[in-house]
C-alpha positions as CSV (number, residue, x, y, z in Angstrom):
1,X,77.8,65.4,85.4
2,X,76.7,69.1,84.0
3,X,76.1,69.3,80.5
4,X,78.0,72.2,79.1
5,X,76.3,74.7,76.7
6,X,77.9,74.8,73.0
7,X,78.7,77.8,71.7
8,X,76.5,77.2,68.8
9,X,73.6,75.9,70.9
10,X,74.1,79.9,72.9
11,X,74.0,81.5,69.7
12,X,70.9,80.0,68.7
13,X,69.0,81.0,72.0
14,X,70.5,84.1,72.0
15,X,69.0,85.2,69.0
16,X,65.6,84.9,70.6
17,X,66.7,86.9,73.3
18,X,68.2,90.0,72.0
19,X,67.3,92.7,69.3
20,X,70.1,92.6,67.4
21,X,69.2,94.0,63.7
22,X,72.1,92.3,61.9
23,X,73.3,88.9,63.4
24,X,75.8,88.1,60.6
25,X,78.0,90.7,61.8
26,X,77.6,89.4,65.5
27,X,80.8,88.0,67.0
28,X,80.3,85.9,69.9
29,X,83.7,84.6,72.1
30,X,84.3,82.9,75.4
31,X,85.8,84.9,78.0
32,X,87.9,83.2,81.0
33,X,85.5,81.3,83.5
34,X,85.8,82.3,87.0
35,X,85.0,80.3,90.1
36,X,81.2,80.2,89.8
37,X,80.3,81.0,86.2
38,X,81.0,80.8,82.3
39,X,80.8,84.0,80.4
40,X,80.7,85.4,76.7
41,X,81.1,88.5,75.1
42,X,78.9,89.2,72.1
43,X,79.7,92.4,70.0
44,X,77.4,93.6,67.8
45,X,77.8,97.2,65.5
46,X,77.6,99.8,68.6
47,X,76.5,97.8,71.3
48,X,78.2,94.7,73.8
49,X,76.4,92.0,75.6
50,X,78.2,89.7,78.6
51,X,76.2,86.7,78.6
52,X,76.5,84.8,82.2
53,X,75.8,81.1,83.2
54,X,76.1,80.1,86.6
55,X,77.5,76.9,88.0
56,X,74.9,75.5,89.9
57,X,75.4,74.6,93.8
58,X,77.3,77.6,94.8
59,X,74.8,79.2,97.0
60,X,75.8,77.2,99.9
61,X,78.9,79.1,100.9
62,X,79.3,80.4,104.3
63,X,80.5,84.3,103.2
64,X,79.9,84.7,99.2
65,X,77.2,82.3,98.5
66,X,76.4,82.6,94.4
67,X,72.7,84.1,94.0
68,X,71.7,85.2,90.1
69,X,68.8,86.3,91.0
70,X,70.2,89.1,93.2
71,X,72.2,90.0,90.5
72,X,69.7,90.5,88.2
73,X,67.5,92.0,90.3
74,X,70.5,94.9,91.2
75,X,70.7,95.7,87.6
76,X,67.5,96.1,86.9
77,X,67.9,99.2,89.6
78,X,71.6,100.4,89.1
79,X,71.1,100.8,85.4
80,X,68.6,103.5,85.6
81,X,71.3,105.4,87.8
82,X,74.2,104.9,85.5
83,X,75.9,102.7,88.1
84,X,76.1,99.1,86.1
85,X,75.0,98.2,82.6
86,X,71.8,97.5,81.6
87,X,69.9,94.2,82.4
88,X,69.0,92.7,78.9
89,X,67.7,89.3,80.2
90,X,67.7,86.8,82.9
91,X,66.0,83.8,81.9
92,X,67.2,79.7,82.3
93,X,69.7,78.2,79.4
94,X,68.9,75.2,77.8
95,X,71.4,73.4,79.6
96,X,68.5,74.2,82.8
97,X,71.0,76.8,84.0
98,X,70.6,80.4,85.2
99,X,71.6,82.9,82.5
100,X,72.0,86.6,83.0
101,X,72.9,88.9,79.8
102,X,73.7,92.2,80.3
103,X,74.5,95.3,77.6
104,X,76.6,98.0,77.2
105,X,77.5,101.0,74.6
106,X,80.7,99.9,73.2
107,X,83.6,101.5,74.8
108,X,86.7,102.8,72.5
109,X,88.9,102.7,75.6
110,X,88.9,100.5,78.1
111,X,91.5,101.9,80.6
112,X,89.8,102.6,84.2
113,X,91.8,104.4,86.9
114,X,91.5,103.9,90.9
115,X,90.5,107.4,91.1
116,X,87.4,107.0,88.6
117,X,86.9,103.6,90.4
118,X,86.6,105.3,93.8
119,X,84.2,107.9,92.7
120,X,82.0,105.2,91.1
121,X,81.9,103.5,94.4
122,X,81.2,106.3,96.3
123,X,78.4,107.0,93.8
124,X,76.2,104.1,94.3
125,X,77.7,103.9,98.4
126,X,75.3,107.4,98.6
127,X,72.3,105.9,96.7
128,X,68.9,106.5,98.5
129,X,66.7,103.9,95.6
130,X,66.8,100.5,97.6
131,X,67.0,97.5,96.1
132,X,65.0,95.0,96.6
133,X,65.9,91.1,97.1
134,X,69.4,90.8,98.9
135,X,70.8,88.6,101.6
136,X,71.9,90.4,105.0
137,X,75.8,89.9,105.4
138,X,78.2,90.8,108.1
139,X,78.7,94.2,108.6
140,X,81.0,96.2,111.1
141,X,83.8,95.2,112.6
142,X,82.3,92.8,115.5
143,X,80.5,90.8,113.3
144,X,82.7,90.6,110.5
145,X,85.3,89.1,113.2
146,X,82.3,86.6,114.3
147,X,81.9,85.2,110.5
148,X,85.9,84.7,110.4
149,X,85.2,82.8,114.0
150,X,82.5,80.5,112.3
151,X,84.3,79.7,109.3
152,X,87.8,78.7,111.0
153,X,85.1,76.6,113.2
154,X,84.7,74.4,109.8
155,X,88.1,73.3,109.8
156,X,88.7,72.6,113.6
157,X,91.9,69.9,112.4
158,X,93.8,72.8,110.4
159,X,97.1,73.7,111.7
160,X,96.8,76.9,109.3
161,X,93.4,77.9,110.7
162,X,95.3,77.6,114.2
163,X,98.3,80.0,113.0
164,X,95.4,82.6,111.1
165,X,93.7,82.7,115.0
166,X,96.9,84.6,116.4
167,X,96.8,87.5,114.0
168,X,92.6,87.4,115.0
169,X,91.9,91.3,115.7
170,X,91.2,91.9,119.4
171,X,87.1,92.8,119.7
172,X,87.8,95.4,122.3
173,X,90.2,97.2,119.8
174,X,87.1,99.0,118.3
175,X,83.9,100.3,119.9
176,X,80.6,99.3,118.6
177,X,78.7,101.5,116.5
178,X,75.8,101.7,114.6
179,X,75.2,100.8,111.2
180,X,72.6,101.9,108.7
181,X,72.8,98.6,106.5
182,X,72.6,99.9,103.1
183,X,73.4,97.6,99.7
184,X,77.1,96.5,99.2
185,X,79.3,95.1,96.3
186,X,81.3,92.8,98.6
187,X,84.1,91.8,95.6
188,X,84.7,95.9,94.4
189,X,87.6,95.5,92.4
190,X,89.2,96.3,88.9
191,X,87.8,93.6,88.0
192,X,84.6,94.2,88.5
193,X,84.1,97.5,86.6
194,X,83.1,97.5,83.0
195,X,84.2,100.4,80.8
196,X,81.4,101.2,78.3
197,X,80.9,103.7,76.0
198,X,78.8,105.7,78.8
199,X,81.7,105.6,81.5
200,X,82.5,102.8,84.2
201,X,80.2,100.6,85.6
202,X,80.0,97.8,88.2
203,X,79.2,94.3,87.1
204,X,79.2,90.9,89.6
205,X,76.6,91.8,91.5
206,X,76.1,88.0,92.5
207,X,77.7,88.2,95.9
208,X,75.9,91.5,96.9
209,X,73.9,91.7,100.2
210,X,72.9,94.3,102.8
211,X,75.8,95.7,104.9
212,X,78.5,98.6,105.3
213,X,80.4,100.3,102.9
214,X,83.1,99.8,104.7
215,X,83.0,96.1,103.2
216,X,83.3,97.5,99.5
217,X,86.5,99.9,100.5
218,X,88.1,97.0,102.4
219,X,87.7,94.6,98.7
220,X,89.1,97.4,96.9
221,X,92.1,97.4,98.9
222,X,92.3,93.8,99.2
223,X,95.6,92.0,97.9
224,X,93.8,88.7,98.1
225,X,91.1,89.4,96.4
226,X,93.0,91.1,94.1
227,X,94.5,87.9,93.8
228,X,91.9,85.8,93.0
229,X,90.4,88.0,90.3
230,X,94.0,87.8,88.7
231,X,94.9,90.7,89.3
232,X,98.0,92.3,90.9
233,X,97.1,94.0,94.2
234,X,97.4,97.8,94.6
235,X,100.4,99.9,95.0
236,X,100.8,102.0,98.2
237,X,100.3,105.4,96.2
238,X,97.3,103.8,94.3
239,X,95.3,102.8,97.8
240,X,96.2,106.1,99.4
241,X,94.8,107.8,96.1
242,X,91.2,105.9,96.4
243,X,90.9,106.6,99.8
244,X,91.9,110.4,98.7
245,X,88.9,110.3,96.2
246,X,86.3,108.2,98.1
247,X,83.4,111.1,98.3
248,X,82.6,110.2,101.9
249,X,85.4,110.5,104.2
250,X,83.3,109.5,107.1
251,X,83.3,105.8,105.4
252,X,87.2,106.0,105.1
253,X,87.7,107.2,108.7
254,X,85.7,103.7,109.7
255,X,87.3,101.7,107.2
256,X,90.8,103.0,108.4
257,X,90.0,101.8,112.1
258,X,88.0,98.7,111.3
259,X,89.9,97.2,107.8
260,X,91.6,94.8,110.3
261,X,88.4,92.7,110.8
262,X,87.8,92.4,107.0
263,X,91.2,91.6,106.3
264,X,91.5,88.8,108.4
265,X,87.9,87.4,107.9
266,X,89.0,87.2,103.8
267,X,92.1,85.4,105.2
268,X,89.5,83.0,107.1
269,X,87.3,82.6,103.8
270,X,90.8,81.5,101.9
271,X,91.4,79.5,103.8
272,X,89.0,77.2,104.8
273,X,88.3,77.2,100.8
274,X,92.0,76.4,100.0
275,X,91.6,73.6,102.6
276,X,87.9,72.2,101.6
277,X,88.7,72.7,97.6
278,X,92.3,70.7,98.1
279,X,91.1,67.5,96.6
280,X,88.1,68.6,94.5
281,X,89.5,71.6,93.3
282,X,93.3,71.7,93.0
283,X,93.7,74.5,91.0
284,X,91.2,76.9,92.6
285,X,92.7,75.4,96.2
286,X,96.1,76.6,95.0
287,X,94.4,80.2,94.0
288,X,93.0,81.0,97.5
289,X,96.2,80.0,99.1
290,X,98.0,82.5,97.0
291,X,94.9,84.8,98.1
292,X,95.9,83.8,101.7
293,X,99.4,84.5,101.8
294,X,98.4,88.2,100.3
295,X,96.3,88.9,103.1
296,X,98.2,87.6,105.8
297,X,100.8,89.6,104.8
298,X,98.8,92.6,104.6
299,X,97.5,91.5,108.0
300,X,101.3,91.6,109.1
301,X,102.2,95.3,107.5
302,X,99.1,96.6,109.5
303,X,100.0,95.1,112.9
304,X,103.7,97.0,112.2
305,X,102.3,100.2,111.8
């Protein structure tokens, strides 16, 4: 069983981590936990820290394994180009788990619009600095359509996995192309900007790996992941404005013939996690069938047009 860290035990190590001048001012407060991680906001007079500890045994997942380490290791690059916050620490808890703090000017508004989300994206899409450290992941519509394959493979006994294989995306329906692999987000939402005092920035960088930018366009857009970060998915005029402000056209035009392929590989990934969490996992199960249904739908509107 994990041992959970205290608030009060955080506290204490915290206050060997961080420079704070003036900690009986500091207020430290949970914030909700997501699928593969606790967090904690810290405010201090001026400045905010997110504090991050990872579940362990979530790299082992067959499209968004959990790796800290390539989160920290993005931040410590993105920073310098105003494209996430700054990296404050990444270092083990006392409970033995990874811990990943990051800072922030505090922000006196927090309201972010698609438009300033898309040119954000497009910002760090057209970044030359690599980054060092990240997993290769799918990329382009052939073998996005091959990891959907593998992961409906896992479930061979689901009569759902059967159903998700007729709306599979034929592989002659789009010609092969090259790709230049370059970093990607791969779970760009609203979710996963943070407004700070010096503008937008992305956060979650766990999930990140080499591929196309198409990926980061297709989670923006996604209903189902939209879903699962509690969010509710875009309007039709909000999607059309993104792709409106997206800096690089060139990326839309792909993403407008391909976004079949990512669509139904997140579909896939629902699934076979609604169907493998079902009796560990209830409520998370219950979460990526709601994801499911929003993407199959999706799936549906597309094949209409």
């Amino acid at each position: 069983m994990r041992v959970l860290l205290s608030d009060s035990e955080l506290l204490s190590f915290l206050k060997t981590l961080l420079p704070v001048k003036d900690w009986s001012v500091a207020r430290l407060r949970p914030l909700p936990v997501a699928y593969t991680a606790r967090f904690w906001r810290l405010d201090t007079p001026g400045r905010s820290y997110v504090i991050k500890e990872f579940f362990p045994e979530n790299e082992d997942n067959p499209l968004y394994p959990t790796l800290p380490r390539q989160e920290a290791d993005a931040l410590a690059v993105l920073a310098r180009h105003g494209l996430s916050p700054e990296l404050e620490a990444f270092t083990y808890s006392p409970a033995k788990t990874p811990l990943l703090i990051y800072g922030y000017p505090t922000p006196v508004d927090n309201e972010i619009d698609v438009g300033e989300a898309a040119e954000l994206i497009g910002r760090f899409a057209a970044l030359s600095e690599p980054v060092p450290g990240h997993q290769t992941v799918p990329a382009g519509y052939h073998e996005v359509l091959a990891r959907g394959d593998a992961m409906l493979a896992l479930i061979p006994h689901s009569r759902k996995a059967a159903n998700l294989k007729r709306s599979r995306p034929a592989d002659g329906a789009v010609k092969k192309r090259e790709i230049k692999r370059s970093l990607v987000h791969r779970s760009f939402c609203l979710g996963t900007i943070q407004a700070t005092g010096d503008g937008a920035r992305l956060i979650d960088w766990q999930f990140a790996g080499l591929g196309d930018p198409v990926e980061d366009i297709a989670c923006f857009v996604s209903p189902g992941l939209a879903t699962l970060y509690g969010l509710h998915p875009l309007v039709a005029h909000a999607e059309e404005m993104f792709l409106t402000r997206y800096p690089d056209q060139e990326t839309v035009e792909h993403f407008l013939k391909e976004r079949g392929a990512y669509h139904w590989c997140l579909a896939a990934y629902c699934l076979f996690r609604h169907e493998t969490l079902m009796h560990s996992n209830a409520p998370a199960a219950r979460a990526y069938g709601r994801a499911l249904e929003e993407e199959v739908d999706l799936l549906l509107r597309l094949r209409g047009r």
